[in-house]
N, C-alpha and C positions, 0 to 999 in steps of 0.2 A: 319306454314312457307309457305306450298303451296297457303293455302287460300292467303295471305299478295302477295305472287309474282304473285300470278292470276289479285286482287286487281290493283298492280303496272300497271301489264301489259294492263288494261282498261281506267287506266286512260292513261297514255304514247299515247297507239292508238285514245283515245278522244281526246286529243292538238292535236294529228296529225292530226284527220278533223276537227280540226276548222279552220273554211276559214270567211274571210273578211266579215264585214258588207255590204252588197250593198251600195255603195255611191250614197247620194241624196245631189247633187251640190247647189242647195238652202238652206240645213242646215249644211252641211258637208265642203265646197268651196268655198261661194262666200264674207260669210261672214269674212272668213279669208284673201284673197284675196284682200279684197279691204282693210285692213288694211295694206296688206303687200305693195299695190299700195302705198301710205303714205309715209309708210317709205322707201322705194325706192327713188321717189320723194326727199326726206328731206335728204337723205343720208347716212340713220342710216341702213346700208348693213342686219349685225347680226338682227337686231330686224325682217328688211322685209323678211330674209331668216328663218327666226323660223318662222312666221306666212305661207308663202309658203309652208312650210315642214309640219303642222299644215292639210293644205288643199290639198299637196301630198301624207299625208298618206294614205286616204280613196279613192281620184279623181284622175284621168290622168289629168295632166295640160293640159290647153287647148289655141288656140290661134284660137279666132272669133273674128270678129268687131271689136273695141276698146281694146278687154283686149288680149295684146300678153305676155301674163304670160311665156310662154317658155320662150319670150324674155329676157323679165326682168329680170327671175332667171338665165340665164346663165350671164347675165352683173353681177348679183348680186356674183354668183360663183366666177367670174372673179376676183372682185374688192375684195374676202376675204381670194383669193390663193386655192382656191379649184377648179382646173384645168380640173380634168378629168371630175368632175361634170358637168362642163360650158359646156366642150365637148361634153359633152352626151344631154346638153339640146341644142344646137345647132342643133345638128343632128336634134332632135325634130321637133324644128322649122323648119326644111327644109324639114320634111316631112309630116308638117301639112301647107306646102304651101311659108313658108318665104326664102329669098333666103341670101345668101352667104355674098354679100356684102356689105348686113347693117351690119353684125358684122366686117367685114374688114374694114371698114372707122370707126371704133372704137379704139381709140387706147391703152384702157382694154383689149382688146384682141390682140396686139400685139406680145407679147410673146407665145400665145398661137399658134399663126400658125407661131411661127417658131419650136415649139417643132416636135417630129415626129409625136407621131399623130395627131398635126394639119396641118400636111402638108400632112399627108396620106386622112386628112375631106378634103383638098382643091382638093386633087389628085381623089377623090372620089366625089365630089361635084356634077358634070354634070350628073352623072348615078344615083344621089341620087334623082335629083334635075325632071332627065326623068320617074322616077319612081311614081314621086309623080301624073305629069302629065297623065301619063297613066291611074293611079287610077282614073280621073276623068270622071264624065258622059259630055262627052260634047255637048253632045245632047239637054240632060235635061239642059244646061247650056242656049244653044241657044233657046230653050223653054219658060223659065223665060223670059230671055230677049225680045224676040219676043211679049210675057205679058206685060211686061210693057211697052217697048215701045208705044202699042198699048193702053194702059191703060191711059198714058201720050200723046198721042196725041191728044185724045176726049176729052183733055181740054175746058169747056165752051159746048161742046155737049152734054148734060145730058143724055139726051133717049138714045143715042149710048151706052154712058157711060156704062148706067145703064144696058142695055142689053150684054156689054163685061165683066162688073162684074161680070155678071148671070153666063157668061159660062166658067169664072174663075176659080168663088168659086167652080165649079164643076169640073174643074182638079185638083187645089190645093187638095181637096178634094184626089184625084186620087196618084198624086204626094207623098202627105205628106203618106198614107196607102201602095203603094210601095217602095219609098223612104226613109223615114223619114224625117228632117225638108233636107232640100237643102242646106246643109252651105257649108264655104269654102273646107272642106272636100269633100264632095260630086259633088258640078261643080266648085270650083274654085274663089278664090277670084279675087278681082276688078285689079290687077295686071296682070292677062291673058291674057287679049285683053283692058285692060280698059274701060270696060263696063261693067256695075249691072247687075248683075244677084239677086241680094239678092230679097229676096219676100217681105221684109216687108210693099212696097209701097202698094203689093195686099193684104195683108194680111188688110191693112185699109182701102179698098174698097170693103171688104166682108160686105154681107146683115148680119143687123143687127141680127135676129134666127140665121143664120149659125156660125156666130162668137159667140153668147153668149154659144149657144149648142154644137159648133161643135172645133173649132178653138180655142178658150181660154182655154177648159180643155187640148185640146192634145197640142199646144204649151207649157202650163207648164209642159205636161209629157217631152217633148223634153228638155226644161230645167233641170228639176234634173236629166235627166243623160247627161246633158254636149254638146248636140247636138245644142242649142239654148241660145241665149245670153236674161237676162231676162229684159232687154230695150224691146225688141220687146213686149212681152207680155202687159209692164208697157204702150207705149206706143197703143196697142188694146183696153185695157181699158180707157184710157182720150180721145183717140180719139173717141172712140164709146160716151163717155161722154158730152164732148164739143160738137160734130155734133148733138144730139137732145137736146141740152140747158141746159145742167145738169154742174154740178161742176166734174173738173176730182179728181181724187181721191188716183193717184199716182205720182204726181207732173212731168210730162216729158215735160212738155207746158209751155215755159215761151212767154211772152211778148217780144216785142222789149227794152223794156225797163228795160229786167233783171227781171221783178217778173211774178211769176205765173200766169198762164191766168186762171181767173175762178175758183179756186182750192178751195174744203171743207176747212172750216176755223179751224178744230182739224190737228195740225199739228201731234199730237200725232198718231191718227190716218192715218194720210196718212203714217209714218213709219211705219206701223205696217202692212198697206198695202203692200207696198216697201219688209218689211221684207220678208215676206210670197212670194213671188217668185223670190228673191234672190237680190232684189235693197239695197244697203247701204241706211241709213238715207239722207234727203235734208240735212243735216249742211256735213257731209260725201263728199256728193256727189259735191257739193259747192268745198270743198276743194280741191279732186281730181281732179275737172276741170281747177280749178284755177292753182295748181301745175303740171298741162299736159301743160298749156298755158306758165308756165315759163321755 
């Protein structure tokens, strides 16, 4: 009997440290994510919020660039009566930088701020919304920008160019190992001041060694933990590809005319490319564009 309650008593305190897998947002998030984009899109609420829930169990949602997933899943909350949820991803969103009155010119969320506490998120909004702002480096925000700027303006001047790339790729360098990647968390999205600060224009005007050794592997680390949207990566490699005459390799380059520029003819293989740092398939990715443009 003692032996069996000792027994009991080791397993009981093992469930009790087991702790979470580490989430790796490229196997874990993105490919749930962008199914859940889909059905969003098409309407089908229940489908897109079990695939979200899917990609919340292991990842913080995240809202960079393109994918404002808080967003989504509060509209999605919204429209299936799960109220307090919506509430909560709201908040989210206002503290990973989105503001108040895209979900008020909704009028899924109607009801919601007239309840109490969406009138206590409205009554709480400004101090939420000051908080966010403080968190940010604005420094390094003006930093960036002063980069690109400068980067964009030696348009047609090569040698300058190439000499403000040099000394770039050696802050980036500096930046990404104190900072980690710069996202909107960090200085602030294009909503601030309305001006880029994003890197990715420098990150395509790093010397070919520095990006192959330096820049591609830690940008994917930035990725699987959620710091870094995996376009940017997709688009370091076709770009490094297409600029010395090669086929890009993870389809981000189309022509003006809607097809790929240049792209390896195994399309199997460019998903599988795609897959590996968290891009949904070209047919995927087709459809999500199309379903953003409607």
């Amino acid at each position: 009997m003692r032996i069996s309650l000792i027994l009991l008593l080791l397993i009981i305190v093992g469930c009790g440290n087991e702790q979470k897998t580490e989430c790796n947002y490229i196997t874990d998030y993105y490919p749930n994510t962008a199914n859940a984009e889909i059905e969003f899109y098409l309407g089908n609420y229940q489908k897109a919020y079990d695939y979200y829930q899917k990609a919340f169990k292991k990842c913080d949602a995240i809202k960079l660039g393109f994918l404002h997933d808080t967003d989504k899943f509060a509209k999605i909350c919204a429209e299936l009566g799960k109220d307090d949820l919506a509430i909560d991803y709201i908040k989210k969103t206002i503290d990973k930088g989105g503001t108040l009155n895209e979900f008020q010119d909704d009028e899924v969320f109607n009801d919601i701020f007239k309840s109490e506490q969406g009138k206590k998120l409205i009554a709480d909004y400004d101090t939420r919304r000051e908080k966010y702002i403080n968190s940010l480096n604005i420094a390094l925000r003006a930093e960036l920008q002063a980069m690109i700027e400068i980067d964009q303006r030696l348009v047609g001047q090569q040698e300058k160019r190439d000499s403000v790339f040099k000394v770039n790729d050696k802050r980036l360098v500096e930046i990404f190992e104190e900072f980690g990647y710069p996202n909107e968390q960090v200085v602030g999205n294009y909503a601030i001041d309305f001006t880029s600060a994003d890197p990715t224009i420098l990150l395509l005007h790093t010397d070919d060694s520095i990006r192959i050794d330096y820049f591609i592997p830690k940008v994917k680390e930035f990725i699987k933990k959620g710091q870094c949207t995996p376009y940017v990566l997709g688009t370091m490699y076709d770009n490094l590809a297409l600029f010395n005459k090669g086929p890009q390799t993870h389809g981000t380059y189309e022509n003006q005319n809607g097809d790929y520029a240049n792209m390896i003819s195994d399309v199997s293989k460019v998903n599988e490319n795609r897959a590996e740092i968290g891009l949904p398939t070209l047919k995927m990715t087709r459809k999500i564009d199309s379903l953003r443009r409607q």
